[in-house]
N, C-alpha and C positions, 0 to 999 in steps of 0.2 A: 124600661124599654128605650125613653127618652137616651138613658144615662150611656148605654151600649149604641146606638147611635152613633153620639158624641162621639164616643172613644171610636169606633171603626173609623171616622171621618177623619177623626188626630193622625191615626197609621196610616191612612192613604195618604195623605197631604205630607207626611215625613217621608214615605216612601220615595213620592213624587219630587219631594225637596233633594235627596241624595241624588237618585238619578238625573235630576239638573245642575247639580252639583259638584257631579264627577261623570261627563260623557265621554272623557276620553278611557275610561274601564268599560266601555258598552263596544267600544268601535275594534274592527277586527287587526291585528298587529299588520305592519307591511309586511309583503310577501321578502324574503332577506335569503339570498343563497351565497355562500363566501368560500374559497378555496384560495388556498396561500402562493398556486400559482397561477390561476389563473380559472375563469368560466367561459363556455363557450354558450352561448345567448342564440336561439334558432326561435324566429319566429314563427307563429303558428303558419301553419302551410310550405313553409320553407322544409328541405330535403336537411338529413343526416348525411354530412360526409364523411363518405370513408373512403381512404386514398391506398391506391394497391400501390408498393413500389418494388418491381417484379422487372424480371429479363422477356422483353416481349418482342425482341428483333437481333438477328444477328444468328449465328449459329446454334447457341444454349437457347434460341425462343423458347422451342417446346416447354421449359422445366417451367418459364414464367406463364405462357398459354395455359398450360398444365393445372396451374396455381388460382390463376385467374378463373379458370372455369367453374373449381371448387367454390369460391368464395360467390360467383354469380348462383349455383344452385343453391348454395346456404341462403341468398337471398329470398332467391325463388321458395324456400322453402318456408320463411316469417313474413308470406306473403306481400314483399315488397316492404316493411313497416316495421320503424321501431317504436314503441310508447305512443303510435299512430302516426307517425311523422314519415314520411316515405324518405329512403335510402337512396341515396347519388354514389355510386361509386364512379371513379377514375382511377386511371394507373397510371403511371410515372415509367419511362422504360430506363434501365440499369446496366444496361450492358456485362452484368455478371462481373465488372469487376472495380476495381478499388474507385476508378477516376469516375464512374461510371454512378458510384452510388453513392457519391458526396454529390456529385451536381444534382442529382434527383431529390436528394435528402433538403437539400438547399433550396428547392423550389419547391416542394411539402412545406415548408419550416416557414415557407414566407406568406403561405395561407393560411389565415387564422380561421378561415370557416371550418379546416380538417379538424374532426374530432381526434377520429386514432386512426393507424396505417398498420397493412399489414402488408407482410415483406420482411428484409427485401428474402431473393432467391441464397443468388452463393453470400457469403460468410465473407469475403474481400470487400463486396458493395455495406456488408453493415459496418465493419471497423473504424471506416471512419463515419459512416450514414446515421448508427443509429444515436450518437450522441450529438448532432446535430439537431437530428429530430426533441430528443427530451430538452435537449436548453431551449426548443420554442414548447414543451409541454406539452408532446406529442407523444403518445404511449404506443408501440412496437410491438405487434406478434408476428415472429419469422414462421411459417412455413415448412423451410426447407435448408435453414441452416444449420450446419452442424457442428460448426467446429471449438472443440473445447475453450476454447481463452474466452469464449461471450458471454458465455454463465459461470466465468470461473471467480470464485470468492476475491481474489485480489483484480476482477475488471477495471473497478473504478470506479466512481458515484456516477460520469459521466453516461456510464451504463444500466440507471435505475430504472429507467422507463421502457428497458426490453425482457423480451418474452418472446418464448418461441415452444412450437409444440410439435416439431421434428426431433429425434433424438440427438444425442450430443454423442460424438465421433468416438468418444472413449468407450462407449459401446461396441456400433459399427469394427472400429479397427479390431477388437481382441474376438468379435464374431468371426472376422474373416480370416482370421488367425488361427483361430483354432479348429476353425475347417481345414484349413491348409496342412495343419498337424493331423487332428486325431483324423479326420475321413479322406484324405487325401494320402495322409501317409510319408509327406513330403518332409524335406530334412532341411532343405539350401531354397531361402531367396532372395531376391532384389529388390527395390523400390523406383518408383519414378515420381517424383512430383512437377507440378508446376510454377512452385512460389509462392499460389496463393494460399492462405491461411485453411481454408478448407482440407485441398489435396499435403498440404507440407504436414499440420499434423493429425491427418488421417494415418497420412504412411509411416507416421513417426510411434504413431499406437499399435498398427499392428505389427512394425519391426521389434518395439518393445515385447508386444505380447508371445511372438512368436520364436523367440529368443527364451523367453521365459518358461515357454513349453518344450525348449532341447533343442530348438534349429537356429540353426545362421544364418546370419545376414551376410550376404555376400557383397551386394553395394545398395548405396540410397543416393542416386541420380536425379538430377534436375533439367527439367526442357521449359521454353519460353511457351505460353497460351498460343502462341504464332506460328511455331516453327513447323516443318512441313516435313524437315529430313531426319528422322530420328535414327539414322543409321549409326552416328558414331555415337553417341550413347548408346545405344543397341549392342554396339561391338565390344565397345567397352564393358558391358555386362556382362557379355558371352563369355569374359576370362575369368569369370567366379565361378562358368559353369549351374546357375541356378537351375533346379529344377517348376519354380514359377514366379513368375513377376506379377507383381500387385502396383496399379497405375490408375491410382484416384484422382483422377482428371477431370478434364471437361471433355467435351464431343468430338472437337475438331483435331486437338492433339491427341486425343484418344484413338481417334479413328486410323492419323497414320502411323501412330506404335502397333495397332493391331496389325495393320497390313504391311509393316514391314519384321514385323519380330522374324516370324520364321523366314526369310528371306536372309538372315543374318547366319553364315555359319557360325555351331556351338549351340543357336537357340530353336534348331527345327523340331525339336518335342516339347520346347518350353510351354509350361502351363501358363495359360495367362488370364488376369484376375483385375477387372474394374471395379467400380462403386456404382452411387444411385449417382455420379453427376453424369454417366454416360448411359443411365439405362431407360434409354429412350426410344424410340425409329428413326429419331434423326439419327442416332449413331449405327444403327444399321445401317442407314443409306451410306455413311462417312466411312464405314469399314468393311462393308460387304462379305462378301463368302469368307470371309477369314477370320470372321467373329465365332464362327461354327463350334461350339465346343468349349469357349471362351467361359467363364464365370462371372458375377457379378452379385457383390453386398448390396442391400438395401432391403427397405422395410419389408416387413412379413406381412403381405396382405391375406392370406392364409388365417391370420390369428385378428385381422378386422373384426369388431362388432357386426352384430345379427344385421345392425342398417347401412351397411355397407352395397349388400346389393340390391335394396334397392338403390343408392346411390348410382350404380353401376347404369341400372334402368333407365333411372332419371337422364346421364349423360350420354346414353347414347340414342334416346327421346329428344335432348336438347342440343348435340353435335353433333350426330349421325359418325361415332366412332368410341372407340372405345377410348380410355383415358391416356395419355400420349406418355407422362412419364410417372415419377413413384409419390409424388407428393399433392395431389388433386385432395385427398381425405385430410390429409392436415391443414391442408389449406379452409376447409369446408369447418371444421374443427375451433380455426384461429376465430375464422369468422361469428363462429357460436361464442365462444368467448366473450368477443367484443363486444354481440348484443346484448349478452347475458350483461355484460358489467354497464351498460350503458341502462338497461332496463334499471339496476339496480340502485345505479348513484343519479340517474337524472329525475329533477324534479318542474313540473308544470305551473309557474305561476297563476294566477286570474288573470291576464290577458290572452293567456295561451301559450306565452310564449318558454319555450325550453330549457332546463340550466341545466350543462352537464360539467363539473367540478374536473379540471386534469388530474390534479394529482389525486382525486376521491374516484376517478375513472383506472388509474395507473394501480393506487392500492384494492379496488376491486378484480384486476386482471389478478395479479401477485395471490391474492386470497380465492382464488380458484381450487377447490376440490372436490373427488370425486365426479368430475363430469362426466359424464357417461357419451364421448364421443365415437366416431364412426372409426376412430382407429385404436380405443380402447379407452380405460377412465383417467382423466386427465388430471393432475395435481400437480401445481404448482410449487416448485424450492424458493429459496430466500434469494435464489438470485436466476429466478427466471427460466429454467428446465421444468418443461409441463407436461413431455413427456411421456407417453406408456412406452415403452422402448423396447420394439419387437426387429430385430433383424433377421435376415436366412439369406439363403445364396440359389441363384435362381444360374442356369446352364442356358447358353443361347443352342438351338437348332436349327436346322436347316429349315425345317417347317417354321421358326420367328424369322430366318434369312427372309424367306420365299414371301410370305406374307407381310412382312414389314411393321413386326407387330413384337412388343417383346412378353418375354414369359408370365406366366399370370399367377404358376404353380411353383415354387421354394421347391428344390431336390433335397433342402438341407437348412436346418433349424437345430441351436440350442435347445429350444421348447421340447423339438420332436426326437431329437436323440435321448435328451433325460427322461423322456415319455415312454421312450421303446424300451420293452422289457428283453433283460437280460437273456442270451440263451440256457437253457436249463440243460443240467450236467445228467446224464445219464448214467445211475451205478453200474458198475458195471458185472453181469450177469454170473450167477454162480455155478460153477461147473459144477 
């Protein structure tokens, strides 16, 4: 008994000799978070920033108000809070165009508390915006851009840290193209752009597309964002004779091509066909009774996920109106994105305080799949098209005149013509 003693007392005292021995194998490692470009550090109690960099003054507002309100109900809907941190948004205003969204981009870029931004609106403000933003390691989900060169495989590295979850215009343009062919029936048309990157190749897609389905291009005209008198372009169309003009613009110049097209002899039965940059009420008010009958590309709200309306609910609970232009759900969407990826790469030290890695925030955007958002399931490509990519063609009436409200219902979808069953041939009867 003596002898078993002994020995237990030998292993506690060896025990005890190691663990004094070696205390630094007892103590817990420092907390270590590393990213190759950069961490953003929020201490405990401090806000998440996210910076909206959107059109929220100026003719185009609506599309950024639009924008803006989505991504305030996405908040409202994570009750304020990411990983328990409360959410600070700000927005930046962009004036919709090229000069507009460097200087924004430039004053994002110089805030290191911004985690990620979402934005910007048009497609001229990101070209040069969004790779300002990733040289400070600011990661980008657009909204409401669409125009093919931002996700196209030769961008350029300078564009690794954008994303966007509006479709990309190589859609849009052969949608509205092939309405213009198979349901319209149409043979001859023309184009009008602006310059910007958006409208130039929007109209560049569905002249392409439209061409390829057996009709003509008769001309692809250019007008300044400015200009007021579209009459000699106008006339100048009118000697091709088109039967409809497609003029993926903005509001303001959109508004006086509508209200002068038929005033042009040559174009008083011309069809005329906008995008989502004009499908707004601001462009009703800019184009009045003359919009009547008009067409317009842009997203399929029709084909929205089940939680769409209540979305619908919630915004007009929280703005007493209903949604102003076509991209409030993508907006709502980018938003989800960002928390999902912030959820996922940020880690909480023992002090409390936050570490979210850029470029480990940047590759959790990119690794997006199957999201189940409010405008269908989102996946991400190798260069940033997240995409469910639903378009139709929606007809303005006199009742969206009168009201000042635009269409809610597509007359017309790829989805719903490949859906509609064929007529059935009737044998015919034997005498």
């Amino acid at each position: 008994m003596k002898r078993i003693f002994i020995l237990f007392t030998v292993c506690v005292l060896a025990i005890c000799m190691v663990a004094i021995s070696a205390p630094a194998q007892t103590k817990k490692e420092a907390f270590k978070y590393e990213d190759p470009i950069g961490v953003v550090k929020i201490k405990k109690g401090d806000p998440i920033h996210i910076a909206c960099w959107m059109v929220v003054a100026g003719p185009d507002a609506s599309l950024g108000t639009d924008t803006k309100r989505g991504v305030e109900i996405a908040i409202d809907d994570k009750g304020g809070k990411i990983l328990g941190f409360p959410i600070k948004l700000t927005v930046q205003d962009t004036g919709c165009n090229a000069e507009g969204g460097q200087a924004a981009a430039t004053k994002l870029a110089a805030d290191p508390t911004i985690v990620a931004a979402i934005g910007s609106n048009c497609s001229s403000e990101a070209r040069p915006g969004a790779p300002i933003l990733w040289k400070a390691g600011i990661a980008t989900v657009s909204p409401s851009n669409t125009a093919p060169f931002l996700t196209d495989p030769n961008r350029g590295p300078e564009y690794d840290g954008y994303l966007r979850t509006a479709h990309n215009d190589k859609v849009q343009g052969a949608v509205a193209a092939e309405f213009a062919i198979k349901q319209l029936k149409l043979k001859k048309a023309a184009t009008i752009h602006d310059g910007s990157p958006y409208a130039e190749q929007l109209q560049a897609v569905f002249a392409e597309t439209f061409k390829k389905l057996g009709g003509t291009i008769t001309a692809q005209e250019a007008v300044a964002p400015t200009d007021t008198d579209m009459r000699p372009v106008l006339t100048k169309i009118a000697t091709g004779k088109p039967d409809i003009i497609y003029y993926p613009i903005f509001i303001a110049a959109g508004g006086h091509i509508t209200r002068q097209a038929k005033e042009v002899k040559g174009l008083e039965k011309v069809k005329l066909m906008s995008a989502d940059g004009t499908f707004s009420p601001d462009f009703i008010k800019a184009a009045g009774e003359a919009a009547v009958g008009m067409y317009h590309s842009s997203p399929d709200f029709s084909a929205f996920g089940a939680g769409y309306k209540t979305f619908l609910e919630k915004h007009q609970k929280k703005y007493g109106e209903k949604p102003i232009a076509p991209f409030h759900a993508h907006a709502y969407d980018a938003a989800i994105m960002v928390f999902n990826a912030i959820e996922k790469v940020g880690k909480i030290a023992p002090d409390g305080t936050l570490h979210i890695g850029r470029k480990a925030l940047r590759d959790a955007l990119y690794a997006t799949k199957n999201l189940k958002g409010l405008t269908g399931n989102l996946t991400c490509t190798a260069t940033g098209d997240c995409a469910d990519p639903m378009i139709a063609i929606y007809q303005m009436t006199s009742d969206n005149i009168k009201k000042g409200v635009i269409p809610d219902k597509p007359i017309w979808s790829p989805a719903a013509a490949a859906a509609k069953p064929a007529p059935v041939k009737e044998e015919p009867k034997k005498k």
